[in-house]
VEXLOMI-48724 format. One record per residue: residue number from 1; residue in three letters; x, y, z negated of N, C-alpha, C, CB in turn. Coordinates in steps of 0.05 Angstrom, whole numbers. Glycine has a CB too. Layout:
N
- k, r, nx, ny, nz, cax, cay, caz, cx, cy, cz, cbx, cby, cbz
- NUM, ALA, X, Y, Z, X, Y, Z, X, Y, Z, X, Y, Z
...
This chain:
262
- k, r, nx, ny, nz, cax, cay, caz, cx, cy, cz, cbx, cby, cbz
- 1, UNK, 17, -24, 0, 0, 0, 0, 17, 25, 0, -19, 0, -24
- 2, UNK, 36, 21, -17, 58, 50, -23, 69, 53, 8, 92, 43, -51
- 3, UNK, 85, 30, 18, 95, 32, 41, 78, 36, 68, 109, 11, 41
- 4, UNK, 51, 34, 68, 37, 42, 98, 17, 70, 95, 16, 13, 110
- 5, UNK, -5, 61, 65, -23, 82, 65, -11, 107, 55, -45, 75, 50
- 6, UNK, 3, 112, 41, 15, 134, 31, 23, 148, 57, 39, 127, 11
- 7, UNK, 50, 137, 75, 56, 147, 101, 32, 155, 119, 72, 127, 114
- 8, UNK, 11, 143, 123, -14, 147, 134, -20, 171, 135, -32, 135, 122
- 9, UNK, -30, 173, 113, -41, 193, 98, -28, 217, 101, -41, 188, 74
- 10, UNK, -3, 214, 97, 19, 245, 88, 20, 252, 122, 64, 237, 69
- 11, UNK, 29, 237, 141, 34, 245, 176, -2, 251, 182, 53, 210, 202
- 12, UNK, -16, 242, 172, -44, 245, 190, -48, 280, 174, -77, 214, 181
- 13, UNK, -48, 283, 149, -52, 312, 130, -31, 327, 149, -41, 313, 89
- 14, UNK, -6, 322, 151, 14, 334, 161, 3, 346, 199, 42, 311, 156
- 15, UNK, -7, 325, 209, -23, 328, 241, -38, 359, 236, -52, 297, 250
- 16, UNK, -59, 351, 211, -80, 374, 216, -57, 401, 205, -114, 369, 193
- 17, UNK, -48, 398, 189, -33, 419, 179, -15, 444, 203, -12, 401, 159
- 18, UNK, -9, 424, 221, 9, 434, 237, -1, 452, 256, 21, 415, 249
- 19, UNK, -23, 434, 271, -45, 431, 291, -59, 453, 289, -64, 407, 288
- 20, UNK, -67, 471, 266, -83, 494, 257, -63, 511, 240, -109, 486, 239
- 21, UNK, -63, 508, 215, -43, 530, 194, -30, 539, 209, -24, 520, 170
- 22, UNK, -6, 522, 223, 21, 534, 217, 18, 532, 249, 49, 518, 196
- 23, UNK, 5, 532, 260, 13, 534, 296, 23, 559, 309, -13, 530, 314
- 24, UNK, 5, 579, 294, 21, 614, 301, 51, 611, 302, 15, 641, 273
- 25, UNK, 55, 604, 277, 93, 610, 273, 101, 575, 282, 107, 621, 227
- 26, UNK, 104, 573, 301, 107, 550, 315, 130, 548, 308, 102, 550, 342
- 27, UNK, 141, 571, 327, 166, 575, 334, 192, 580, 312, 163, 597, 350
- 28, UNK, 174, 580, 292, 200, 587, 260, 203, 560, 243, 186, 615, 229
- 29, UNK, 186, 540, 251, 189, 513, 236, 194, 488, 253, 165, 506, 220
- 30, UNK, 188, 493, 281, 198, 472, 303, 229, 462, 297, 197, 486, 335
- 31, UNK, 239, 481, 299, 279, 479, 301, 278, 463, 272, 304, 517, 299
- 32, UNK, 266, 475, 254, 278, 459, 224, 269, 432, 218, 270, 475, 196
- 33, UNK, 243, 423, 230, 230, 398, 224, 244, 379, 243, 199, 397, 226
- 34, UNK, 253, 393, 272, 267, 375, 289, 294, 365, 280, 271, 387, 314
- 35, UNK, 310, 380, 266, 331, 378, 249, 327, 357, 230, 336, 401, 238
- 36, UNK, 310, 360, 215, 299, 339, 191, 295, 316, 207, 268, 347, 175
- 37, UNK, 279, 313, 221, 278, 286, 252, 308, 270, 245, 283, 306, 298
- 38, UNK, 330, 283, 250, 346, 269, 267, 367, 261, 236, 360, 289, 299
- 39, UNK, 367, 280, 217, 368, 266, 190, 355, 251, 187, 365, 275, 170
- 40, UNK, 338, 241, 181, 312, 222, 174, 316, 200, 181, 286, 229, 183
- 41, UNK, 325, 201, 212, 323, 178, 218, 354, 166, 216, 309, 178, 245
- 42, UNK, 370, 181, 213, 406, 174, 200, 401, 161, 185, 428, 196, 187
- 43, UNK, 392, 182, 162, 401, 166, 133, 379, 138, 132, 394, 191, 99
- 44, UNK, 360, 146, 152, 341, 120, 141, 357, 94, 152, 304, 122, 156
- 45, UNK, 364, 93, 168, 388, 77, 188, 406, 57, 170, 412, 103, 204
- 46, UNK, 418, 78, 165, 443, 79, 148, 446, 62, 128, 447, 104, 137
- 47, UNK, 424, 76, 105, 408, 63, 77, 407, 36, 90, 372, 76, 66
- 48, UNK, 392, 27, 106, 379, 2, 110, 394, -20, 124, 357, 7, 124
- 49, UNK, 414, -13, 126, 437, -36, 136, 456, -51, 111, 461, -19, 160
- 50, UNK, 453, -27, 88, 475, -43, 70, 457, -62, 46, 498, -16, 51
- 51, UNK, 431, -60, 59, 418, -69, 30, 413, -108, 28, 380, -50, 28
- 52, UNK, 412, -114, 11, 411, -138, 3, 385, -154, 0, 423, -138, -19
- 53, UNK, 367, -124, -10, 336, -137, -18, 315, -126, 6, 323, -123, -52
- 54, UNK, 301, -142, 4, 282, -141, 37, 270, -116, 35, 254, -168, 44
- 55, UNK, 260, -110, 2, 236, -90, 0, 260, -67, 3, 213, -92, -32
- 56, UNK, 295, -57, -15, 296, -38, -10, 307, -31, 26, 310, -30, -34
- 57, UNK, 307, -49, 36, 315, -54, 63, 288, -39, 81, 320, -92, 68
- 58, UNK, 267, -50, 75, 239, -39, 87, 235, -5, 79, 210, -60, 73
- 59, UNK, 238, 1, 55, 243, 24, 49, 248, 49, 61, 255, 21, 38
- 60, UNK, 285, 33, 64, 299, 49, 80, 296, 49, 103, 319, 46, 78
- 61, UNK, 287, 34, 122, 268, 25, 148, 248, 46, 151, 251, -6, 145
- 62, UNK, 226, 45, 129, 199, 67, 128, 214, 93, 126, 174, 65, 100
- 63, UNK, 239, 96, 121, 248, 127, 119, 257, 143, 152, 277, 128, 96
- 64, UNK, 266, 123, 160, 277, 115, 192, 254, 126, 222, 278, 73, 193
- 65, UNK, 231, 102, 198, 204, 98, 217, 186, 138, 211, 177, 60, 197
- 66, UNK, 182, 147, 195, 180, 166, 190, 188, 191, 202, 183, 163, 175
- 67, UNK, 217, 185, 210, 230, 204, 234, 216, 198, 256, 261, 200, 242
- 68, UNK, 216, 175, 263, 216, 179, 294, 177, 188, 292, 230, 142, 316
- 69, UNK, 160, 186, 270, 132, 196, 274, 127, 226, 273, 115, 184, 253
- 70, UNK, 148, 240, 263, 152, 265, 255, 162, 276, 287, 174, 267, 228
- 71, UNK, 171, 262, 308, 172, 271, 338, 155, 281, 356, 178, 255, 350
- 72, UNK, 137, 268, 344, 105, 279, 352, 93, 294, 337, 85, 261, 355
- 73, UNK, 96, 306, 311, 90, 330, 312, 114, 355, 315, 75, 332, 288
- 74, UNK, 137, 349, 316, 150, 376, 326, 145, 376, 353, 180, 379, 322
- 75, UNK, 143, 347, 375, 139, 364, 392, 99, 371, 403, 161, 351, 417
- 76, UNK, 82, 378, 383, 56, 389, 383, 48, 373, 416, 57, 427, 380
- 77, UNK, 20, 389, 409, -3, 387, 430, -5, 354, 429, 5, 401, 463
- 78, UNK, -26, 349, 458, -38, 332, 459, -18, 308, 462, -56, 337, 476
- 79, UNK, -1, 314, 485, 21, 286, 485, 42, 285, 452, 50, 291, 519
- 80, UNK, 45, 292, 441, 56, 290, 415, 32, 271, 398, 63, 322, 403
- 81, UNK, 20, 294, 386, -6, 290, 371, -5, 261, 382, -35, 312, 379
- 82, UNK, -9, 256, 404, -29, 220, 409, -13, 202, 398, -36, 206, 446
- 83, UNK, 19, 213, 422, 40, 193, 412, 43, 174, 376, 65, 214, 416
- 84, UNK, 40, 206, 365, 47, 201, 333, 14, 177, 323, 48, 243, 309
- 85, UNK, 1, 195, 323, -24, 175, 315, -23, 143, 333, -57, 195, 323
- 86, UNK, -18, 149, 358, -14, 110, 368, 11, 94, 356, -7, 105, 404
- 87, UNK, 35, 106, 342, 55, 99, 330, 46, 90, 302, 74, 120, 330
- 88, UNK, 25, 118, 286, 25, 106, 259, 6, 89, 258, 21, 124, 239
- 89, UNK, -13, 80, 276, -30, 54, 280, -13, 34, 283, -50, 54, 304
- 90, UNK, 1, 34, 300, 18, 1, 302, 47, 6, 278, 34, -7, 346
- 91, UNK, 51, 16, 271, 64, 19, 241, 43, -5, 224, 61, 58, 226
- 92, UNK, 21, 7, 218, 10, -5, 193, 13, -36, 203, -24, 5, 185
- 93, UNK, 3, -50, 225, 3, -73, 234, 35, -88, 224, -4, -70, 267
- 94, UNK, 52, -71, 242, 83, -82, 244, 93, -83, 207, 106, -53, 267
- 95, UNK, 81, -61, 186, 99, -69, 168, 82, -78, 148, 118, -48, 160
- 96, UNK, 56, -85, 157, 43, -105, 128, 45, -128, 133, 13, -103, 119
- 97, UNK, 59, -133, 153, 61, -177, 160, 95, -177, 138, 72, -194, 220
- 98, UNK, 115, -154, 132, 134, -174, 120, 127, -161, 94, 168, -176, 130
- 99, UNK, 115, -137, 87, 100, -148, 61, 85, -171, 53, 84, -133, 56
- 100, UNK, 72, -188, 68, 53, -209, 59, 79, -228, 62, 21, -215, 80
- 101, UNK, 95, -235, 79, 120, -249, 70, 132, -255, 54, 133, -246, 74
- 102, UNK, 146, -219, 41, 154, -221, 14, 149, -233, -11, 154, -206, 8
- 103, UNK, 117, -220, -4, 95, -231, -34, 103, -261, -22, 47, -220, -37
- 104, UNK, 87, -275, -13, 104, -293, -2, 112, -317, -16, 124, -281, 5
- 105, UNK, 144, -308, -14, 167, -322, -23, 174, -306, -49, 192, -324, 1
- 106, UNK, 168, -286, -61, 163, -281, -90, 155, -308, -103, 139, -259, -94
- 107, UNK, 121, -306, -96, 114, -337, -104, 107, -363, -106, 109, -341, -108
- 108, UNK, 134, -369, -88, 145, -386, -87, 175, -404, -100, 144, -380, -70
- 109, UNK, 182, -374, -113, 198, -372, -129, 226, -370, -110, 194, -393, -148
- 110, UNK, 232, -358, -86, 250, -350, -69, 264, -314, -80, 231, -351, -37
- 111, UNK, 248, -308, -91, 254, -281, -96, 250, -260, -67, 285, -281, -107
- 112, UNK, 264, -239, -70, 258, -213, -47, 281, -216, -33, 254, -179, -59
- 113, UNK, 296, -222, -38, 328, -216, -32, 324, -222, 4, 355, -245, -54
- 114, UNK, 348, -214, 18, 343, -231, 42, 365, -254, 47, 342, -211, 68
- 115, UNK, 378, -270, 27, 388, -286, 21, 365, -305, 24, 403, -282, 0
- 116, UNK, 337, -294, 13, 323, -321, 11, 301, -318, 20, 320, -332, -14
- 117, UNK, 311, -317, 45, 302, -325, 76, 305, -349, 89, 314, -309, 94
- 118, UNK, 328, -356, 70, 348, -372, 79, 332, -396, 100, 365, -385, 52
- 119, UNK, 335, -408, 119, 318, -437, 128, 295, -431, 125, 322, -463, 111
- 120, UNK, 277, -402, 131, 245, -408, 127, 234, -410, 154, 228, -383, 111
- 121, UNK, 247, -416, 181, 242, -422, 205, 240, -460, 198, 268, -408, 229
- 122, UNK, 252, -472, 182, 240, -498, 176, 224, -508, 156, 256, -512, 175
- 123, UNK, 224, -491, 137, 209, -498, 115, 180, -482, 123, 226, -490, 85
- 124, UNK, 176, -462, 134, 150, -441, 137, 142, -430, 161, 153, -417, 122
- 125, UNK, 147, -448, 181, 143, -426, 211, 127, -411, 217, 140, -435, 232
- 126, UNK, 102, -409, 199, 81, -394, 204, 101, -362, 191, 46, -409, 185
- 127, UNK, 112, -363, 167, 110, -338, 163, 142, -326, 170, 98, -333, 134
- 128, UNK, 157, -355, 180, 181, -345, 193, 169, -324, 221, 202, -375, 204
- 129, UNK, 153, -331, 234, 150, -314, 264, 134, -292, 255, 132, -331, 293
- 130, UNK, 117, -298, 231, 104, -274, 224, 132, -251, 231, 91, -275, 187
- 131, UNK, 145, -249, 202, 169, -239, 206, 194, -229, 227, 174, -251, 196
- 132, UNK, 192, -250, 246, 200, -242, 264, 192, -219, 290, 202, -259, 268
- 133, UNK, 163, -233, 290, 153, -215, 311, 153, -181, 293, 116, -227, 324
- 134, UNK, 146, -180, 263, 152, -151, 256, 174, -133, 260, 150, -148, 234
- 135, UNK, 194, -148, 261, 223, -148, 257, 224, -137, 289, 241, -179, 247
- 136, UNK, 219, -155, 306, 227, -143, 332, 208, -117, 339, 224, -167, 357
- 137, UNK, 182, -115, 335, 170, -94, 333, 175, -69, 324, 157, -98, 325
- 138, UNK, 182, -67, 294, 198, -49, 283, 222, -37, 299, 206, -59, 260
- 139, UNK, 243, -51, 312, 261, -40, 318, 247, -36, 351, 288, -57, 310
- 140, UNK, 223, -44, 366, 220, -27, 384, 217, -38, 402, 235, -12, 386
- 141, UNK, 227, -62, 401, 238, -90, 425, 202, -89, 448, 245, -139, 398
- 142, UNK, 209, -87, 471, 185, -93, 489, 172, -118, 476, 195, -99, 522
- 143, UNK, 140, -116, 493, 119, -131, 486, 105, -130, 462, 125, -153, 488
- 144, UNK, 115, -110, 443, 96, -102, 413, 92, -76, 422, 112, -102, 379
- 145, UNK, 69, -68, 404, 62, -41, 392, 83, -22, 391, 53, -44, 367
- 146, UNK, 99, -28, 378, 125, -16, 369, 138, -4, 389, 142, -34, 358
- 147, UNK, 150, -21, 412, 158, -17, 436, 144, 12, 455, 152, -46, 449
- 148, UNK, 121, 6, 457, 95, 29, 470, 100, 46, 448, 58, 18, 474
- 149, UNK, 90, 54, 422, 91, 67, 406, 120, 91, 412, 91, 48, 384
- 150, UNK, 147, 75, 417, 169, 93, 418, 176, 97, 443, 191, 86, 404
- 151, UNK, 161, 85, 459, 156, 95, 493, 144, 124, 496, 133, 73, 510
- 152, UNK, 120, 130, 475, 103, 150, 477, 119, 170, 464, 75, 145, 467
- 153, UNK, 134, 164, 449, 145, 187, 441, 167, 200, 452, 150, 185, 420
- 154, UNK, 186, 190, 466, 207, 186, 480, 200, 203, 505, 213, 158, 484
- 155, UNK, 172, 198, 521, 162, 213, 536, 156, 235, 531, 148, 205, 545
- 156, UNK, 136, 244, 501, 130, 269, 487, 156, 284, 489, 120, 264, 456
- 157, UNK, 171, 267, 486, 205, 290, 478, 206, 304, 502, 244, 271, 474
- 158, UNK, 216, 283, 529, 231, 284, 537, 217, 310, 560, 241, 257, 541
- 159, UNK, 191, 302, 556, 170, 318, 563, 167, 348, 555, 149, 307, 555
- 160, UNK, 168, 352, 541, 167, 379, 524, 193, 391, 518, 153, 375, 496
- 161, UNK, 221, 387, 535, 239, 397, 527, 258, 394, 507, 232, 410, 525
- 162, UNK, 244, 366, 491, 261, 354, 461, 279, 326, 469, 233, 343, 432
- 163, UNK, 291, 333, 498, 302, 308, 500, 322, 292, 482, 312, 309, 521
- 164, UNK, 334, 317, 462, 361, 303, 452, 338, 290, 428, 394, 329, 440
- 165, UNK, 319, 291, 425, 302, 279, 402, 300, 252, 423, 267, 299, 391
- 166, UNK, 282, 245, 439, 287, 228, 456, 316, 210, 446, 288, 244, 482
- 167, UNK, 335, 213, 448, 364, 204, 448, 367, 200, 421, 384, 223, 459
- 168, UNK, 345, 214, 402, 356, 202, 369, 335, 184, 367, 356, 225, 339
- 169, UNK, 318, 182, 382, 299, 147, 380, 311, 135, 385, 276, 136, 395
- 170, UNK, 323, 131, 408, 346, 112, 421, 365, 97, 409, 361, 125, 436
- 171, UNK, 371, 122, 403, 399, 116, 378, 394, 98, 353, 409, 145, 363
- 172, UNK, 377, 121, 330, 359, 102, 313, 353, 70, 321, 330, 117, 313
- 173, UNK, 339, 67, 340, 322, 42, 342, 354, 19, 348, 292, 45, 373
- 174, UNK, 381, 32, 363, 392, 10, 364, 404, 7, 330, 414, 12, 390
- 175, UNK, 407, 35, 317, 422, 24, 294, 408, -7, 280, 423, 51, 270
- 176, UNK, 377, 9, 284, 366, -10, 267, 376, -43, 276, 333, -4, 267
- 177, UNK, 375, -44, 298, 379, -78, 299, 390, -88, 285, 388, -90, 316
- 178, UNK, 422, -75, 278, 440, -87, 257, 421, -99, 229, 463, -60, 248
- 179, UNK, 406, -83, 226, 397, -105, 190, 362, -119, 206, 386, -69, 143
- 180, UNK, 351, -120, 228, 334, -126, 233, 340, -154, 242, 323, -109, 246
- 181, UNK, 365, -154, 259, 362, -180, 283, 382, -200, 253, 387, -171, 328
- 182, UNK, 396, -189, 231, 406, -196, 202, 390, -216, 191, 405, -172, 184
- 183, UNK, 361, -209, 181, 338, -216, 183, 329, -244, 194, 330, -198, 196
- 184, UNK, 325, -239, 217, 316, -253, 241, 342, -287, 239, 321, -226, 275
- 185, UNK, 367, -280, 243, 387, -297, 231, 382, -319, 220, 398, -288, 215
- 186, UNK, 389, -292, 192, 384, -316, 169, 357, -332, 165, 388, -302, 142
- 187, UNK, 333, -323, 174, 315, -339, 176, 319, -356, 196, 294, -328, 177
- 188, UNK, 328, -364, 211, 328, -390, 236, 355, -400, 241, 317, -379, 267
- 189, UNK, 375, -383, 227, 407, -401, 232, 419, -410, 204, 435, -379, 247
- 190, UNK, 396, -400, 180, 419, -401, 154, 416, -432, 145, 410, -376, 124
- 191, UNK, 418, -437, 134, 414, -457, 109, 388, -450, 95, 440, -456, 85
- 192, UNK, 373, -476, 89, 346, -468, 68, 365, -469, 40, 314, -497, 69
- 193, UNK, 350, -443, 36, 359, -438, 7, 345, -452, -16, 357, -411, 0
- 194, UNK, 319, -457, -2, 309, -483, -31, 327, -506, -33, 275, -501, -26
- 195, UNK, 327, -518, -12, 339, -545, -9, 378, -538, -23, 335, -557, 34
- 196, UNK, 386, -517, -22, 414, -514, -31, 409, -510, -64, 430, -485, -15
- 197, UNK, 395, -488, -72, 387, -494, -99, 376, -519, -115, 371, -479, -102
- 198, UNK, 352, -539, -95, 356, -566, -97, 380, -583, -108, 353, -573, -75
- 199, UNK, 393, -579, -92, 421, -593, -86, 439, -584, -111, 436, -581, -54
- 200, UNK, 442, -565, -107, 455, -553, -143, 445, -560, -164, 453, -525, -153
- 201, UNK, 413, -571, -169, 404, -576, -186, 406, -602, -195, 387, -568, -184
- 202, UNK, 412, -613, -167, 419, -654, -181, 442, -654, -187, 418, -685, -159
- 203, UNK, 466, -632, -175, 481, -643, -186, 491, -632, -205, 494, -649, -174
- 204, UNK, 475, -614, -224, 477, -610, -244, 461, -623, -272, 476, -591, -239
- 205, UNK, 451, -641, -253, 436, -669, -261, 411, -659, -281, 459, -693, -280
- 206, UNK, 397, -635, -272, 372, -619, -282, 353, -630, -250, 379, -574, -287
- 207, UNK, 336, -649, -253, 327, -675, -246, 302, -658, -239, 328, -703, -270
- 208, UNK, 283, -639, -264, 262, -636, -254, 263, -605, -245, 241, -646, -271
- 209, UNK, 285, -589, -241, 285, -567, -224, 287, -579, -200, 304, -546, -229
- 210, UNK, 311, -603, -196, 316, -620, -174, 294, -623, -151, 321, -646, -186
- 211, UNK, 276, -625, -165, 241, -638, -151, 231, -615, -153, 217, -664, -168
- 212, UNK, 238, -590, -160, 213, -574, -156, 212, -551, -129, 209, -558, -185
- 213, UNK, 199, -564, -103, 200, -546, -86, 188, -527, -79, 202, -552, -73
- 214, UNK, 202, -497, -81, 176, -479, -84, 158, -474, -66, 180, -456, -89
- 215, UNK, 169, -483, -37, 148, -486, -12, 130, -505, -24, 161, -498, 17
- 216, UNK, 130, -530, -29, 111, -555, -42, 79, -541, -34, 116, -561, -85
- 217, UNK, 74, -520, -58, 47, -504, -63, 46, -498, -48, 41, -487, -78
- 218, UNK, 36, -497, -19, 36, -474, -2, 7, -468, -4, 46, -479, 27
- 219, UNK, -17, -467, -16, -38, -464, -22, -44, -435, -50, -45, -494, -28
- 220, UNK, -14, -432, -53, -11, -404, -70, -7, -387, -44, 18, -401, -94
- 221, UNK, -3, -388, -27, -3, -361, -13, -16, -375, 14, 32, -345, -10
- 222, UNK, -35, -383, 17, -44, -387, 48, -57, -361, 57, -67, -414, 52
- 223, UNK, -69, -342, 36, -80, -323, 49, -58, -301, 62, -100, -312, 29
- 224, UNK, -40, -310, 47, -14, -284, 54, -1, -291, 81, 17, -283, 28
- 225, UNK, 4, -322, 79, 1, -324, 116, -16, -323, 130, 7, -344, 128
- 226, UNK, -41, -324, 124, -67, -305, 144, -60, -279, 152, -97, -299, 127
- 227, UNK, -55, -268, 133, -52, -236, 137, -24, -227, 150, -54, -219, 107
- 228, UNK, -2, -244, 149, 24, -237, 160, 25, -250, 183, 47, -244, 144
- 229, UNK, 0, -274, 199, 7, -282, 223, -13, -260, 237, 3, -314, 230
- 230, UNK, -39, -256, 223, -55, -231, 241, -44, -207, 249, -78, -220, 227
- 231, UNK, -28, -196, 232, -17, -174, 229, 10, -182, 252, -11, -168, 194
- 232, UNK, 20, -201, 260, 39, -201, 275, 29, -210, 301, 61, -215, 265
- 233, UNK, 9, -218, 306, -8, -227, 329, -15, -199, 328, -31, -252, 326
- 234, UNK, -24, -171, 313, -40, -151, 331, -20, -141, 343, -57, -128, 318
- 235, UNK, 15, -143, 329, 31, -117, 348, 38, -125, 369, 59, -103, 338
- 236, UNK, 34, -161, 368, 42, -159, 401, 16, -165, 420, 68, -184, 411
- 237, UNK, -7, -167, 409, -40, -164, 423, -33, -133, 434, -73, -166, 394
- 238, UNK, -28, -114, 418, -29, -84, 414, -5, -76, 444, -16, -74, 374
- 239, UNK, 14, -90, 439, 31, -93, 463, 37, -90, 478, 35, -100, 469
- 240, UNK, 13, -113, 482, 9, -128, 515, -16, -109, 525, -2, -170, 516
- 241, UNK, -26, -104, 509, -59, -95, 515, -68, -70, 499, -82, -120, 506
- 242, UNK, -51, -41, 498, -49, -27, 490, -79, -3, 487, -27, -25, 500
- 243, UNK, -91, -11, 508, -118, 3, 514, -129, 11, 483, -142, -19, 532
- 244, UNK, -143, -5, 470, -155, 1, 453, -143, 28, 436, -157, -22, 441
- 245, UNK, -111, 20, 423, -96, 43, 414, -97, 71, 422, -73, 38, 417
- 246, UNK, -86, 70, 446, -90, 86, 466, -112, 112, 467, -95, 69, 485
- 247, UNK, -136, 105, 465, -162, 99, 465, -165, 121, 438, -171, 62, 463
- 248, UNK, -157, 117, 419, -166, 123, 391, -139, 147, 383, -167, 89, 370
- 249, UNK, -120, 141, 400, -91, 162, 394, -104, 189, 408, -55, 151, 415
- 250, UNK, -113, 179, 430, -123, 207, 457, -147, 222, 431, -150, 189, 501
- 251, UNK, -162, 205, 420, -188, 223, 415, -183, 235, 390, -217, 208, 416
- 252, UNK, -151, 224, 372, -149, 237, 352, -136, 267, 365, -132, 220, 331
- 253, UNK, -130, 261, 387, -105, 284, 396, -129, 314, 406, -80, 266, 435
- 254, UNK, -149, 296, 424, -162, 312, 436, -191, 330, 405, -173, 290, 465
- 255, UNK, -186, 319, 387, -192, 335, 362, -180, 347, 355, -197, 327, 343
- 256, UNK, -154, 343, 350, -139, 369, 342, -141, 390, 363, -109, 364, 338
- 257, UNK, -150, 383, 383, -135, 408, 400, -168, 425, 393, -121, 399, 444
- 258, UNK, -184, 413, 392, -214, 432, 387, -201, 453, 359, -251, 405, 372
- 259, UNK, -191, 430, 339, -196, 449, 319, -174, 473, 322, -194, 435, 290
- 260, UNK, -145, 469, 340, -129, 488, 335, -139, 507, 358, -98, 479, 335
- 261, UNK, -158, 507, 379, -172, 532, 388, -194, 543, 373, -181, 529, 412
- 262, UNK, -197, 535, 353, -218, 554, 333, -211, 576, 324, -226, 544, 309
């Protein structure tokens, strides 16, 4: 909730804010928020490659993802405006499937870490691809939401004169791969980390940690893989078949523009 509705909320308040209040003096807060842009999406970069734990990893990710939504409103009007609102729609999709992951393997007794990921392409495939497909989404990769999402904005830039913003999506989205495709890895090349903790446990001859596999239950979280395969089935439904989004970005865009001629 902290990590999607909060962001929601603050870029959609921030749309109307712009769109009306502050549209007169356009020209005295464009340069400084575009500036903030290309910080934003550094440090969010940056942060999110050295981290260890998935959640402060996503974090630093949502700080990243936040720049590049903030492109569409420095660069205003209707192609901005849509861009940002069709971005923060396939946002919510792309980052509530590795929340429902996390919770997850929390309880399962894996913890957050992304160490313990370890082998969940054999032990969990449902919520290994969940994960994956967010993962590639997030960083932008064609055939998701994500991909279209930083297409539209890229055009808004490049469109409106903000090309070197254009070039800090670019940039951004390759840093990110480094802790995304990290991710992606260790879930399908590592070692299962149950089965190694297993393994430590016989031969530390503790017999009934030995037997206790925290995948076993998978009936503690079936709903969380409902929600992390739907959620990764819409960004690349959203993707392939972008209309609908589309659809709902234009008519948020084409409202603002009523209210900022009032």
């Amino acid at each position: 909730f902290m990590a999607v509705a909060t962001k929601a909320a603050a870029i959609a308040l921030l749309l109307r804010y712009t769109s009306s209040a502050l549209l007169p003096i356009i020209d005295h807060w464009r340069p400084v928020l575009a500036a903030l842009v290309v910080v934003t999406i550094l440090v969010g970069n940056l942060g999110a490659m050295g981290q260890g734990s998935l959640k402060r990893m996503l974090a630093y990710s949502g700080v990243a993802q936040a720049g590049y939504l903030l492109v569409g409103v420095v660069v205003g009007a209707a192609i901005g405006w849509s861009a940002t609102v069709f971005y923060l729609l396939a946002y919510v999709f792309m980052n509530i499937a590795p929340f429902a992951v996390i919770v997850a393997r929390e309880r399962a007794g894996a913890g957050e870490s992304i160490d313990g990921l370890r082998g969940l392409g054999r032990e969990a495939p449902a919520l290994a691809w969940a994960m994956t497909i967010s993962m590639i989404a997030l960083s932008g990769l064609p055939i998701t939401a994500g991909f279209i999402g930083k297409i539209m904005l890229i055009l808004a830039a490049v469109g409106t004169g903000y090309a070197w913003l254009a070039v800090a999506i670019v940039a951004g989205s390759a840093m990110s791969l480094v802790y995304y495709l990290r991710v992606i890895a260790t879930m399908w090349m590592g070692a299962p980390a149950t089965a190694a903790a297993a393994a430590a446990a016989a031969a530390s001859g503790d017999a009934v940690l030995a037997g206790a596999a925290p995948e076993a239950d998978s009936s503690r979280h079936r709903e969380l893989v409902l929600l992390a395969a739907l959620m990764a089935l819409a960004s690349v439904v959203f993707g392939l078949w972008p209309g609908p989004l589309l659809d709902i970005s234009r008519d948020a865009a084409a409202a603002l523009m009523q209210l900022a001629s009032r």
